[in-house]
N, C-alpha and C positions, 0 to 999 in steps of 0.2 A: 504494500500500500504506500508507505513510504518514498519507493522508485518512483510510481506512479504520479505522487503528489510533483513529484522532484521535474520527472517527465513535463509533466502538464506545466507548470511554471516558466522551463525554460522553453519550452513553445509559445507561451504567452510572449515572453520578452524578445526574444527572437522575433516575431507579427508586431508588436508593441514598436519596432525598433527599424520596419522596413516602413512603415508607413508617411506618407508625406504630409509635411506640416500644412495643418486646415487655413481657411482665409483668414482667420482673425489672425493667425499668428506671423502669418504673412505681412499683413499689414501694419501690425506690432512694429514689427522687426522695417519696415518702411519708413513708419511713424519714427523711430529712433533714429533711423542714419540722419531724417533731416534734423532732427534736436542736435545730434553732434556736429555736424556743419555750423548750427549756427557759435560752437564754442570757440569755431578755430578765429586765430584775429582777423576781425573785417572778414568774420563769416557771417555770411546772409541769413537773414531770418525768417524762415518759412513758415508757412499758415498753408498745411496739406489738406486740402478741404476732399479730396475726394481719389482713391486707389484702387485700380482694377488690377487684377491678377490674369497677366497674359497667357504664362505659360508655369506648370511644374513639370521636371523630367526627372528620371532619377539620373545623376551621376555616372558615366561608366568607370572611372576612377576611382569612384569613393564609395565603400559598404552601406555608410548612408549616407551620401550627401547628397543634396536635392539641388541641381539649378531652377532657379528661379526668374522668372521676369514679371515685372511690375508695372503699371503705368501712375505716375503721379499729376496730379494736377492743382493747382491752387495759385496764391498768393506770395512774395518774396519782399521784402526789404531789406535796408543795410543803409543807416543815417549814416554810418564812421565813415564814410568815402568823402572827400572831395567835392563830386556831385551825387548828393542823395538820394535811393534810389525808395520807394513806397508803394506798397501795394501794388507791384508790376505782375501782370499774370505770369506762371508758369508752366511749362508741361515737362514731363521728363521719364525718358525709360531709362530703367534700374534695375540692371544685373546682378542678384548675388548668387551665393552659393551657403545651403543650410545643413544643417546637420547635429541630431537629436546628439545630447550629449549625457540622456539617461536621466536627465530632469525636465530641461528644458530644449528649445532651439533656438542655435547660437549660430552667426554667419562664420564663416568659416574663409581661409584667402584661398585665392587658386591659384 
């Protein structure tokens, strides 16, 4: 019974482990690259009003990495320049690469 339990568990984690991260986390993980953009100096400051999820593939390199594409859309500004820039629209695809790391998912470099 024991085996069994043990069995069943690591099939769980193993399924648990190939699976690709859902839209919300996708977006998550969106949502943050533009928050750290705005940390860098005379980095822009983004108002991502809206993110569609183009594509998930799995990796053929990586046991689980997931490439991803994004599409963003929204608002940008940056007063620290020179000439100040407010509420300018913006679009942008956005390539990463994810990969469950047994809690959460984390972008990963390629």
């Amino acid at each position: 019974m024991k085996l069994f339990v043990s069995i069943l568990f690591v099939l769980l984690l193993v399924s648990c482990s190939t699976q690709p991260p859902n839209q919300q986390e996708i977006k998550t993980k969106v949502y943050e690259y533009y928050q750290q953009q705005a940390s860098l100096p005379n980095g822009n400051q983004y108002n991502v009003q809206e993110v569609s999820i183009l594509s998930v593939a799995k990796d053929s390199t990586g046991k689980n990495v997931f490439e991803v594409t994004a599409f963003a859309k929204g608002t940008m500004s940056n007063l620290s320049i020179p000439t100040p820039i407010q509420d300018k629209p913006f679009s942008d695809t956005l390539k990463m690469a994810m990969e469950w790391n047994g809690a959460k998912w984390v972008t990963v470099p390629r």
